[in-house]
NULUMDO-123690 format. One line per field, with one value per residue (C-alpha): residue in one letter; x, y, z. Coordinates in nm, 2 decimals, always signed. Example, Ala and Ser with C-alpha at 12.3 -4.5 7.8 and 13.67 -1.06 7.14 Angstrom:
res c(A,S)
c1 c(+1.23,+1.37)
c2 c(-0.45,-0.11)
c3 c(+0.78,+0.71)
//
This chain:
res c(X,X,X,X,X,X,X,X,X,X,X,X,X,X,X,X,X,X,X,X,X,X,X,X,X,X,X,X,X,X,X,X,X,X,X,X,X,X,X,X,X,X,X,X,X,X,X,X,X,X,X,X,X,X,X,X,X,X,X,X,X,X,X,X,X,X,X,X,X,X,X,X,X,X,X,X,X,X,X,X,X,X,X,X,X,X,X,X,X,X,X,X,X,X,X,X,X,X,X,X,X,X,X,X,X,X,X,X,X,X,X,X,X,X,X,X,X,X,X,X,X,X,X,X,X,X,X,X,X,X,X,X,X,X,X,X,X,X,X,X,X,X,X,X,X,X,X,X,X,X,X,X,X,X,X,X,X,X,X,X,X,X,X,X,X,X,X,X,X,X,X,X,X,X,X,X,X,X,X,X,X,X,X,X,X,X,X,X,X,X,X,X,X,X,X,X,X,X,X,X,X,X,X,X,X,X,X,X,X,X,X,X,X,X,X,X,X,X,X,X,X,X,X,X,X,X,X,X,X,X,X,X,X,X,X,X,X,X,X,X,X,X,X,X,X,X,X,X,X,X,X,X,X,X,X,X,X,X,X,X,X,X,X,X,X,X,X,X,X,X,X,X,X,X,X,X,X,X,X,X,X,X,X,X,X,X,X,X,X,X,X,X,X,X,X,X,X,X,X,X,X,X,X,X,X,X,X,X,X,X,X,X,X,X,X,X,X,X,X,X,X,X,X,X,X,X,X,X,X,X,X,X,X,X,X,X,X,X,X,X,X,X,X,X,X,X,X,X,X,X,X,X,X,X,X,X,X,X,X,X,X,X,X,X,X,X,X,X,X,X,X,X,X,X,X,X,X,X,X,X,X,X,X,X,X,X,X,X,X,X,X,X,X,X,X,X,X,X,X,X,X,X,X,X,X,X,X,X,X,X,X,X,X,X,X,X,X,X,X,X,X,X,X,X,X,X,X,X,X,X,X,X,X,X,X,X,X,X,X,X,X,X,X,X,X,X,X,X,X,X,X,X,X,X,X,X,X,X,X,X,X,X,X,X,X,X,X,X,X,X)
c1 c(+37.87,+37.96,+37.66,+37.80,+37.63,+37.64,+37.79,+37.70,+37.90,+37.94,+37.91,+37.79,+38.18,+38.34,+38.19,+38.26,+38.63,+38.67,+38.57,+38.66,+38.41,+38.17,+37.90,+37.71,+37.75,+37.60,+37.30,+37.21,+37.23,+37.05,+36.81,+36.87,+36.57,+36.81,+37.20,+37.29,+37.11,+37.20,+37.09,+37.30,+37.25,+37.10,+37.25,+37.41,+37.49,+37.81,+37.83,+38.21,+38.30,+38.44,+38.25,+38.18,+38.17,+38.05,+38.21,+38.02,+38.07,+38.26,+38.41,+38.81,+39.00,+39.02,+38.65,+38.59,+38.82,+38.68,+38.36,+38.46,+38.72,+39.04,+39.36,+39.36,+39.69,+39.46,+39.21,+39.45,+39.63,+39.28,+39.23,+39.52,+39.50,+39.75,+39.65,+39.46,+39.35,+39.17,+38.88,+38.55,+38.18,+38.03,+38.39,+38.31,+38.59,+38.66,+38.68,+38.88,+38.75,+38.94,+39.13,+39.25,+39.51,+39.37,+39.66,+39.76,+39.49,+39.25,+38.89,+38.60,+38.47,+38.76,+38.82,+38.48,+38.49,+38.80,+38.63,+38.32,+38.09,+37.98,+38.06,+37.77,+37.84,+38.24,+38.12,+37.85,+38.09,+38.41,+38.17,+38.25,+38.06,+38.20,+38.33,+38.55,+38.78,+38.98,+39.35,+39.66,+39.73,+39.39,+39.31,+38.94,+38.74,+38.63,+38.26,+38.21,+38.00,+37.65,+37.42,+37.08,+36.75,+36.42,+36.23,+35.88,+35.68,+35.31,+35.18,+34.85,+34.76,+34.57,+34.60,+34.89,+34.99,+35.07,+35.23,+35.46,+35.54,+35.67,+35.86,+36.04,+36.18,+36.17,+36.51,+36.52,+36.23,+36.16,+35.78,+35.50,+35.17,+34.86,+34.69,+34.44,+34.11,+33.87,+33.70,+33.32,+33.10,+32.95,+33.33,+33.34,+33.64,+33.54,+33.76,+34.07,+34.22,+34.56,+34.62,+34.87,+35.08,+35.15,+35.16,+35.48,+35.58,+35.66,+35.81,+36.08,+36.10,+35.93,+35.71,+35.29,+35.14,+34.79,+34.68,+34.31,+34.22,+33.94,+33.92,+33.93,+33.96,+33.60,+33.55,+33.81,+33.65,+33.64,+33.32,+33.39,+33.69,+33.47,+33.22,+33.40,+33.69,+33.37,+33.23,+33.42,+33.21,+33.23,+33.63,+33.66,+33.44,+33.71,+33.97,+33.85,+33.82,+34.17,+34.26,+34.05,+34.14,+34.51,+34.48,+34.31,+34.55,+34.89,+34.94,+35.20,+35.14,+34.91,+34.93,+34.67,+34.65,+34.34,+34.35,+34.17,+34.09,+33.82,+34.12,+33.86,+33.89,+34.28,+34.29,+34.01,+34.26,+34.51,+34.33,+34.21,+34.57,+34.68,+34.36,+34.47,+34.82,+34.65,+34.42,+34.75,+35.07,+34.88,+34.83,+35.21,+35.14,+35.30,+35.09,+35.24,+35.11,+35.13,+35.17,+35.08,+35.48,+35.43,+35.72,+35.55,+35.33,+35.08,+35.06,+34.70,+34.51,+34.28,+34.59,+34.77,+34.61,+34.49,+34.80,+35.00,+35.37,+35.47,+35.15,+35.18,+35.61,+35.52,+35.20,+35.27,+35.61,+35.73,+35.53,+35.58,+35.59,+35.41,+35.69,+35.55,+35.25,+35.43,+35.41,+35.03,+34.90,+34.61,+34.88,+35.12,+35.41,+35.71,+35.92,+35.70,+35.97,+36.16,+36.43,+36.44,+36.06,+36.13,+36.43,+36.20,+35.96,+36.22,+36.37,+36.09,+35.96,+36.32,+36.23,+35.93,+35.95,+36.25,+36.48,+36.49,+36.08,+36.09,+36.04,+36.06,+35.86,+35.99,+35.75,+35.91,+35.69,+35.73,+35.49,+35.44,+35.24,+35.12,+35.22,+35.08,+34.91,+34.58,+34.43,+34.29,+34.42,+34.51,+34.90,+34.99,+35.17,+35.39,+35.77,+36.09,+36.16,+35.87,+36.06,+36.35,+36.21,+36.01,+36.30,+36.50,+36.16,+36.19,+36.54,+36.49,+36.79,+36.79,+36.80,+36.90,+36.76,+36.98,+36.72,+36.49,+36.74,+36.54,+36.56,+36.32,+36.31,+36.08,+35.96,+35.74,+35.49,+35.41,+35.10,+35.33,+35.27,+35.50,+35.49,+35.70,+35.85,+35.95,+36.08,+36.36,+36.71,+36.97,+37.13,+36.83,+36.76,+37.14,+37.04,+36.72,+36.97,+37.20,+36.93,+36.85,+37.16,+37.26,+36.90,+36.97,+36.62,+36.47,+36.43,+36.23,+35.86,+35.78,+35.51,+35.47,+35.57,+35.45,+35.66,+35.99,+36.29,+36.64,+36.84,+36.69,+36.68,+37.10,+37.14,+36.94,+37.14,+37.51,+37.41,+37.23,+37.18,+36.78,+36.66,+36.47,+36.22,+36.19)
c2 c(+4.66,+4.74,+4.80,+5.09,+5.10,+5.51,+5.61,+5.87,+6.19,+6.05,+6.26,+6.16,+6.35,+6.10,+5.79,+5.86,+5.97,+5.64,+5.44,+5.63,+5.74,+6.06,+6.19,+6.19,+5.79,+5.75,+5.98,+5.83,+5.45,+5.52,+5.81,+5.95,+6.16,+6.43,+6.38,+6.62,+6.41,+6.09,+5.87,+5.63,+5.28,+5.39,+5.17,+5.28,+5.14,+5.22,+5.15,+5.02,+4.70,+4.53,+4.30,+4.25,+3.87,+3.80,+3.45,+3.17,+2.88,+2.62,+2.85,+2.91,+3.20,+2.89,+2.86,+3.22,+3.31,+3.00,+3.16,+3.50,+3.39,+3.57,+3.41,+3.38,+3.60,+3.91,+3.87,+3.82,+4.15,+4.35,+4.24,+4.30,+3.94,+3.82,+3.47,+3.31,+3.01,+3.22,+3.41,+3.35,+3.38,+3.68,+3.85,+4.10,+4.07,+4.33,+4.15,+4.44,+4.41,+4.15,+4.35,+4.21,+4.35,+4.28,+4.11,+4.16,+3.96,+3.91,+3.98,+4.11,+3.73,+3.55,+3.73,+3.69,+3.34,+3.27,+3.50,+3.29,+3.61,+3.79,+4.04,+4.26,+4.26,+4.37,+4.64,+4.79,+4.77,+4.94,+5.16,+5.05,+5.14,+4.94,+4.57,+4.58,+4.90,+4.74,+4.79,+4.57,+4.74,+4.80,+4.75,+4.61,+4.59,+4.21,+4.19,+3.91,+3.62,+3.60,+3.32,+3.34,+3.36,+3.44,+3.76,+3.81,+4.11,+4.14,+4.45,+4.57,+4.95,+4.90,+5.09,+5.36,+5.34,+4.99,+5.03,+5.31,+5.06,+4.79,+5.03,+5.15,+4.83,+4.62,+4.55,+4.39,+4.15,+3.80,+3.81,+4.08,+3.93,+4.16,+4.10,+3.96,+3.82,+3.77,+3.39,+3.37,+3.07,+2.97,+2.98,+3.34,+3.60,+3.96,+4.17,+4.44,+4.70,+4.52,+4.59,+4.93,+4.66,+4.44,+4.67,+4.76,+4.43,+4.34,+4.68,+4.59,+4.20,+4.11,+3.80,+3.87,+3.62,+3.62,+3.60,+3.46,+3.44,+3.32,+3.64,+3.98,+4.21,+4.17,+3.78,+3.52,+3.32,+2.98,+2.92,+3.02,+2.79,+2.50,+2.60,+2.59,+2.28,+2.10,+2.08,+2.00,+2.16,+2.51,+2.43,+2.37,+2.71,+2.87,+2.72,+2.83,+3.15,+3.18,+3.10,+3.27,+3.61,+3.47,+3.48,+3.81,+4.00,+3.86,+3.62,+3.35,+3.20,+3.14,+3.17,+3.03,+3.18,+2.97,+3.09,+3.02,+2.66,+2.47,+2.17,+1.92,+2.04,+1.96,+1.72,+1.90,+2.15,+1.96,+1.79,+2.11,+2.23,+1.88,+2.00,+2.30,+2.16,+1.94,+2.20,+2.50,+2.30,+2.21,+2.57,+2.67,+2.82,+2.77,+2.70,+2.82,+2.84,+3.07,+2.90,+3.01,+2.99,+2.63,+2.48,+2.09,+1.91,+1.87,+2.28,+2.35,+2.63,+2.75,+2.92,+2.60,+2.27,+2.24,+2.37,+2.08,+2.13,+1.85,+1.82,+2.16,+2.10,+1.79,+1.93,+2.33,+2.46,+2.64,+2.80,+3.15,+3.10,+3.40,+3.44,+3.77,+3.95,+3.80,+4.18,+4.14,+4.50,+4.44,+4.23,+4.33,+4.53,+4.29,+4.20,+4.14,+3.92,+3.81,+3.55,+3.30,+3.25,+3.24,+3.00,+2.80,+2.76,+2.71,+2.45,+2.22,+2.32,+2.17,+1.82,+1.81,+2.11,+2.06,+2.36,+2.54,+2.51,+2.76,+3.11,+3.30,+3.61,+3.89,+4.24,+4.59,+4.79,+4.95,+4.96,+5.18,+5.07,+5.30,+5.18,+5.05,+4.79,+4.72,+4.42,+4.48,+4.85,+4.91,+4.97,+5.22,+5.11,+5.28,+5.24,+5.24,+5.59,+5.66,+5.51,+5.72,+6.02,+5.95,+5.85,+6.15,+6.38,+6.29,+6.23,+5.81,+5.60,+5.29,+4.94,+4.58,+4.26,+3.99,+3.70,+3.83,+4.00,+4.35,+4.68,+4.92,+5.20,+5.39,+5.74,+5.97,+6.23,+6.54,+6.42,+6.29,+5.89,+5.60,+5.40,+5.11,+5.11,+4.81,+4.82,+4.67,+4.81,+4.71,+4.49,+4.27,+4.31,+4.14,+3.87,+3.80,+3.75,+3.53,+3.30,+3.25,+3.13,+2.91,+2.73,+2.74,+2.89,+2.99,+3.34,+3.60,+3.67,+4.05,+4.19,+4.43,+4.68,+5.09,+5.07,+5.24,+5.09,+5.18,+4.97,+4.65,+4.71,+4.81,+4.54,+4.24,+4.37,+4.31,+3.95,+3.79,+3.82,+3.82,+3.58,+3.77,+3.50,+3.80)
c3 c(+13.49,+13.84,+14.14,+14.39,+14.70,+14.78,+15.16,+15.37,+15.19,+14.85,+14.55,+14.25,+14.16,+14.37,+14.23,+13.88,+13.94,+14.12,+13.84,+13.56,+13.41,+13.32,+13.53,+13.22,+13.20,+13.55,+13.50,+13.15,+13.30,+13.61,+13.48,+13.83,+13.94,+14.09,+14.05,+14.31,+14.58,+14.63,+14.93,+15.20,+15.09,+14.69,+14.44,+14.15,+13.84,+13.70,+13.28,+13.28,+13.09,+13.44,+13.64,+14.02,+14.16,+14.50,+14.59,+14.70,+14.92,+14.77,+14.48,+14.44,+14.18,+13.93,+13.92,+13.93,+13.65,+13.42,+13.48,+13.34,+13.09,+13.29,+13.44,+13.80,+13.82,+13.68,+13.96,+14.23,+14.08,+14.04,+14.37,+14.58,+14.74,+14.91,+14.96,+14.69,+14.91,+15.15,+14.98,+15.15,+15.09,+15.05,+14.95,+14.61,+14.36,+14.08,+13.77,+13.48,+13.17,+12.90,+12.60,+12.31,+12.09,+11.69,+11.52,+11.13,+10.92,+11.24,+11.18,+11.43,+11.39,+11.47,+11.74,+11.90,+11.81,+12.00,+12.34,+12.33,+12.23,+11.92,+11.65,+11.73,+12.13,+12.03,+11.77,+12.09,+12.37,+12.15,+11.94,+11.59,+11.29,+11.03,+11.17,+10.84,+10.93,+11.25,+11.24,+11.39,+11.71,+11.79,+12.18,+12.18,+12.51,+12.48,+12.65,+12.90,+12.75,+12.85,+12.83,+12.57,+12.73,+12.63,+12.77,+12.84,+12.90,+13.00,+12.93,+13.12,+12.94,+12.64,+12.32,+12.26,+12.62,+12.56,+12.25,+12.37,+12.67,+12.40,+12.20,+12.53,+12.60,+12.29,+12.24,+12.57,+12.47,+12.31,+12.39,+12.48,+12.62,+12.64,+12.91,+12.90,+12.66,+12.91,+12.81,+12.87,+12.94,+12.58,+12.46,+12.35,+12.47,+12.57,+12.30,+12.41,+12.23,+12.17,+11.79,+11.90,+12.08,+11.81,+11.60,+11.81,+11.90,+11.49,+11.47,+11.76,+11.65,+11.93,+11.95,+12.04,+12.25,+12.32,+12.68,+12.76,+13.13,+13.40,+13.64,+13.69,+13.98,+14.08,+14.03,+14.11,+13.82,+13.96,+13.88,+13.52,+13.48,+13.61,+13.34,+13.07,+13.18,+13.23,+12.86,+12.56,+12.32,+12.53,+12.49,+12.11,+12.04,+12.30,+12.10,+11.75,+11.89,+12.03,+11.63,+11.49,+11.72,+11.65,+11.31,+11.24,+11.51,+11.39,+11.72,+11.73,+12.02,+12.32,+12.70,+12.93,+13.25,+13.45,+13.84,+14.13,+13.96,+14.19,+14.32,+14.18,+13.81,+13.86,+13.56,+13.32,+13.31,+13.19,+12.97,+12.82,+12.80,+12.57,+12.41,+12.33,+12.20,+11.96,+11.82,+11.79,+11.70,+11.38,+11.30,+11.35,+11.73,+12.08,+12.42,+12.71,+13.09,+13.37,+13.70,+14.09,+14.26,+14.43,+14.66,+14.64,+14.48,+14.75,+14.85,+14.94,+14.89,+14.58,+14.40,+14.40,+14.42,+14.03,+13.88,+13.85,+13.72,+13.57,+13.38,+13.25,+13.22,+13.02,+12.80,+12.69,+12.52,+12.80,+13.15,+13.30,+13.71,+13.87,+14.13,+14.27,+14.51,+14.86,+14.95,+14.85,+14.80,+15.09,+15.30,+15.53,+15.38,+15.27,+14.98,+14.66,+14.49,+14.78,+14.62,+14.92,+14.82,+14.48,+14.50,+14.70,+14.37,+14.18,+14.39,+14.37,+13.97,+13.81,+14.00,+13.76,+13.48,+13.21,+13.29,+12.93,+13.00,+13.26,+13.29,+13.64,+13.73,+13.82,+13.94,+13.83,+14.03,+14.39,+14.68,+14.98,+15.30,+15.62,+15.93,+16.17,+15.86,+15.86,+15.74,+15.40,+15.37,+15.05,+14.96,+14.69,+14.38,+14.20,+13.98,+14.11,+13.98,+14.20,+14.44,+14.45,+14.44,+14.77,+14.95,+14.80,+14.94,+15.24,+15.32,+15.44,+15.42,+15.20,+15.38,+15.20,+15.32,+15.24,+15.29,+15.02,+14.81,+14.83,+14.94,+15.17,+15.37,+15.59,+15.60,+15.78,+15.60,+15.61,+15.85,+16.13,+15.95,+15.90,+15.57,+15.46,+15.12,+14.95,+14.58,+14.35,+14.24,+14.08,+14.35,+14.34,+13.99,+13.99,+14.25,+14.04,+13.68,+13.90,+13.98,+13.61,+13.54,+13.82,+13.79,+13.38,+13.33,+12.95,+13.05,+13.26,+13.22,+13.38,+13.52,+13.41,+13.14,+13.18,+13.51,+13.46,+13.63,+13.35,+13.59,+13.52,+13.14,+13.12,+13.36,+13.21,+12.88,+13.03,+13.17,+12.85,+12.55,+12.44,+12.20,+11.85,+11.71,+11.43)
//
């Protein structure tokens, strides 16, 4: 895939003929809300089999074509580069798509297994039906390879609604997590309607993980998790009850997301968590964590303080880090997953998490604030789609700022007021997927589904390839 970054007079027209392909493409991949008006500064997906590479400090052509499986003579040709020895950070290289011609006797799998990718990702990207019925002469578009990771998607809508939200997207995921089984102080967990949802998750092959949880919107739950981390006996009925609940719904696996943990009850939380190993590995299920996006070991603060990494990295199969909610919907407006924060997390967690343990955050929904903020006003939430369409309404100009990795843009209403828009696109969806692999994370955990944003979805499926447990 390529990212185009629309300028002031495009057409939709003129960015297709420059790359070749169909309007139709570029609508379908984008789901633009109205092709006939773009903005200045919108980004654009275009589905092509080439690649864009933005180079980094410290990288040379060799590296770069390594990286992509090309010779350095195709990039400096692609490129028009005059002097291989002088590219410099920040330059964005084309890099064409690989073709292979298919030789007398060669099959589909010998020729992925000589371009380090698969049979199924040459029969998608050349559209063949049966991998038997290739001929010698045959020009094949030979994908780039992509690394495996696992995917995660929390969903929040109960019911239908969250099964329609799994079925949207379930070929992009390795795990669904309802959220969330509310635990209780004698043990107990307050029920949701969650059977839609894995009902959908089997359908698509996609792994349910129960969520149990100490808060809600109207109580922290702090004093809750101190309740329960403080008795045993209230833990092994909480424990039978996860199985039991596990059992009956068709769950495979747990995820224990404790917040606002008094900093006191730091190690009767991980106890419990090596308690709740012992009690599920025996029955054939995983324990996983969620974790509030720490940069050291001694951060303070109620969010922090009792969630310690490497207890969790050494105790539970793998941990989801909530790297989200900097643009905190009652804060002032700012990036919600701004990547100099999360790099920041991630920075420290590899010191003390195994790599292929960790899972990073990412939010797929939009926000809007009024300006001038104040304190505690509430900021409106909504999808990207959403996004677009305001900024289409009322004419504002996209902005990108490089330190987080995000766009925004401001507007004015039709009451004469100024709001603040920060949301995600494909350029940071891209920034957020280059992450994962330079850190040589597990996967991506979203929060959360029922929020559409198409980019991220046709993106996240040109850089990996998602894991099926199924």
């Amino acid at each position: 895939m390529i990212i185009h970054v629309v300028q002031r007079g495009e057409t939709l027209w003129q960015i297709a003929s420059r790359y070749g392909v169909s309007l139709a493409q570029i609508v379908d991949a984008n789901q633009l809300p109205d092709s006939n008006r773009l903005l200045i500064g919108q980004s654009i997906v275009i589905p092509t089999a080439a690649r864009q590479h933005t180079v980094r400090a410290g990288e040379t052509l060799w590296r770069i074509a390594q990286r992509y499986g090309v010779s350095v003579e195709t990039i400096i040709q692609a490129n028009q580069i005059a002097d291989p020895n002088r590219i410099h950070p920040g330059m964005v290289l084309y890099i064409p798509a690989r073709r292979h011609t298919v030789e007398p006797g060669e099959t589909l799998w010998q020729i992925a297994q000589r371009y380090g990718t698969t049979v199924e990702e040459i029969m998608k990207t050349n559209q063949i039906q049966d991998p038997n019925l290739i001929y010698p002469g045959t020009v094949l578009t030979i994908p780039f390879s992509k690394p495996v990771i696992d995917v995660n998607g929390y969903t929040i809508n109960a019911g239908e609604q969250g099964g329609r939200d799994v079925r949207e997207v379930g070929d992009y995921l390795t795990y669904v997590c309802p959220f969330a089984y509310i635990m209780k102080e004698d043990g107990g967990l307050e029920p949701i309607n969650d059977t839609a949802i894995i009902q959908a998750a089997q359908a698509e092959r996609v792994v349910p993980m129960m969520c149990i949880t100490n808060f809600t919107f109207k109580d922290p739950g702090s004093k809750l998790a101190h309740t329960i981390l403080s008795s045993v006996d209230v833990q092994n009925r909480l424990l039978t009850n996860i199985i039991n609940t596990m059992r009956n719904k068709g769950y495979r696996g747990l995820n224990v997301d404790f917040e606002n943990v008094f900093p006191a009850d730091r190690e009767l939380y991980n106890q419990f968590l090596q308690r709740a190993v012992d009690r599920l590995h025996p029955e054939g299920y995983f324990v996983s964590s969620a974790l509030a996006p720490k940069t050291s070991s001694e951060q303070k603060g109620l969010l922090y303080e009792a969630h310690d990494y490497a207890a969790h990295g050494r105790i539970v199969d793998f941990v989801i880090l909530m790297t989200y909610e900097w643009g905190y919907r009652l804060g002032p407006p700012r990036a919600i997953s701004p990547l100099n924060e999360i790099r920041r997390v991630l920075d420290y967690a590899v010191t003390v998490i195994p790599r292929n343990k960790i899972f990073m955050g990412f939010q797929v929904y939009a926000r809007d604030w009024l300006l001038p903020h104040v304190q505690g006003r509430e900021a409106e939430t909504f999808d990207m789609q959403e996004a677009i369409r305001r900024a289409v309404r009322y004419g504002a100009v996209i902005q990108y700022d490089q330190t987080s990795q995000t766009p925004f843009y401001r507007y004015v209403d039709g009451q004469g007021r100024t709001h603040e828009v920060w949301f995600e696109d494909a350029r940071s969806a891209q920034a957020k997927f280059d992450t994962v692999k330079d850190y040589g994370l597990r996967g991506i955990s979203y929060w959360v589904l029922g929020y559409p944003f198409p980019q991220n979805w046709v993106l996240l499926e040109d850089n990996f390839r998602i894991r099926k447990l199924l």
